[in-house]
C-alpha positions, -999 to +999 in steps of 0.1 A: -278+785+726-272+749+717-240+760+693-225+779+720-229+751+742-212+726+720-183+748+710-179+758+749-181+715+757-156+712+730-129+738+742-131+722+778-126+690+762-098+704+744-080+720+771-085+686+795-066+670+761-037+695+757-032+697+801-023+655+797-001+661+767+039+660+771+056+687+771+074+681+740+041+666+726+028+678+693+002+708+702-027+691+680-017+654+695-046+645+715-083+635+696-119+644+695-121+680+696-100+714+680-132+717+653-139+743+631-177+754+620-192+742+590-193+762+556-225+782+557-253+774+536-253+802+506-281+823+501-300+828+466-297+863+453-323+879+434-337+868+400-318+901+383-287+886+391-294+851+379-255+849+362-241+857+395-261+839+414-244+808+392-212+816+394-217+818+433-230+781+434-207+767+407-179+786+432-195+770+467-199+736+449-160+735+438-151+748+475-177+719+486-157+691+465-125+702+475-132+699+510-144+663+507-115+656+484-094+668+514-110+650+541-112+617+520-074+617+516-066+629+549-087+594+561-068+580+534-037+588+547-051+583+586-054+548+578-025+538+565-005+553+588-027+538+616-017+502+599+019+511+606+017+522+638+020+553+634-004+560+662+007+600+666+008+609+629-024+588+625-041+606+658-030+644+641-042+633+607-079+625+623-079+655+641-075+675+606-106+658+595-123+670+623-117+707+616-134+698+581-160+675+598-167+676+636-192+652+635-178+624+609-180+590+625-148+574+611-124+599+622-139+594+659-136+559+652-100+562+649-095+587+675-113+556+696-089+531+681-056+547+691-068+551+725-075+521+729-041+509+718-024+529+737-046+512+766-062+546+778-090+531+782-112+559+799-105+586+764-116+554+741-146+551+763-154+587+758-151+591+724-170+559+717-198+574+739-195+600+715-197+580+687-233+564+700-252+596+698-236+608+664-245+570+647-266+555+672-278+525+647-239+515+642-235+488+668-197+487+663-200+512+682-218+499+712-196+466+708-162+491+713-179+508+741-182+476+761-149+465+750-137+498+767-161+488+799-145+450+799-111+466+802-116+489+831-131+460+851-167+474+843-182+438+835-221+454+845-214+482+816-198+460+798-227+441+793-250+466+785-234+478+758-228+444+740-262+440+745-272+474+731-248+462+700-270+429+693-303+448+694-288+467+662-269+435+645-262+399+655-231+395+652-211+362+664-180+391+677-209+405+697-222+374+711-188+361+720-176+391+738-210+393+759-204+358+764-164+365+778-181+391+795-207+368+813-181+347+821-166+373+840-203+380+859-196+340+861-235+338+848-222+306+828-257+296+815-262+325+799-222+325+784-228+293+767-261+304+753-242+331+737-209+309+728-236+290+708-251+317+691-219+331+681-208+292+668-246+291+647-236+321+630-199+315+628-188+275+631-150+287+622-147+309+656-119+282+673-122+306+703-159+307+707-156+265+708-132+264+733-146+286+751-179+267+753-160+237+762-140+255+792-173+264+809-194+228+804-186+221+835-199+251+853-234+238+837-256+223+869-283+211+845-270+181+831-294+182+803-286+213+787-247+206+791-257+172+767-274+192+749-247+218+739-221+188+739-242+176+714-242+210+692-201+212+699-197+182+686-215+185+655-191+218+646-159+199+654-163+162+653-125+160+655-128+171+691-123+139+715-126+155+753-171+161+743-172+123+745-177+128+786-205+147+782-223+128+754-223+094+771-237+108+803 
């Protein structure tokens, strides 16, 4: 019951994908879906026919190995031509990998990429949806879902996902975009709390310090605002425009 449900979900995903497609588009263009079954699991035959029963594995094994060697150069290739820009030859390329593997996380991941790129931002939110039930300890993938939130104006789900990411990993990336995301939510406090966490982890992040200094002022308790002067200025000392802060 489940199968048939997922191969039905899939074909109306597929048909919503080909509908939006140009009509000179290429058939397979669009992502996520047009995937094939697995290879079913071989059966041991009886003891009597142990030498069959060998070559049968030794034949499902090579079968086995040429199908990862296939998928592992179509990502191969998927890649590289997603480097170049070659977002539609990259996007059929993922889809191939698909057919071989309907659940593998990196051709998704790609699939999510090129949406994204192309700023359709509602099929990159889908797919990374996607990608949070098939590797749901991967907090990229939380972290790209709220990037797809941010950029349809959805600060609220936004939020919850780049939280969702730093329950898996603490990441500074995560911290910061929460942080430009809270900003948004104008919950300053909480964006400087986060701008610091992402500078403790990361004092290179140029972004994550200037960001920290655009929203002192938003900081009604005077103490804290010293306090994260304080910090700022001990991860660029270079910096002149703290000196306000630090002598109030």
């Amino acid at each position: 019951m489940i199968e048939a449900f997922v191969v039905l979900l899939i074909g109306s995903i597929l048909i919503v994908v080909l509908n939006k497609m140009p009509e000179k588009g290429i058939k397979v263009e669009k992502h996520k879906k047009a995937i094939d079954k697995f290879f079913e699991a071989f059966h041991k035959t009886p003891t009597k026919k142990i030498e069959d029963d060998n070559d049968n594995v030794d034949e499902h094994a090579s079968m086995q190995q040429a199908e990862l060697s296939e998928k592992d150069k179509l990502l191969k290739e998927a890649k590289e031509l997603l480097k170049e820009d070659k977002l539609k030859e990259a996007e059929e390329k993922y889809i191939e990998v698909l057919k071989i593997d309907e659940h593998d996380p990196e051709s998704y991941r790609g699939l999510g990429n090129i949406c994204f790129i192309k700023k359709d931002y509602k099929d990159a939110e889908e797919i990374f949806e996607k990608l949070t039930k098939i590797s749901p300890k991967d907090g990229s993938n939380y972290c790209n879902l709220g990037m797809c939130c941010y950029k349809k104006d959805e600060f609220e789900k936004a939020r919850e996902n780049y939280e969702k990411a730093l329950k898996i990993e603490k990441k500074p990336s995560y911290y910061k975009n929460l942080a430009i995301t809270l900003i948004k939510l104008k919950e300053y406090d909480k964006a400087l709390d986060n701008l610091l966490r992402s500078l403790d982890k990361n004092k290179k992040d140029k972004e994550s310090f200037s960001l920290a200094i655009s929203i002192l002022d938003e900081i009604k308790d005077k103490k804290k605002q010293k306090k994260a002067a304080t910090f700022l200025a001990k991860v660029n000392t270079k910096d002149s425009t703290l000196k306000s802060y630090l002598n109030k």
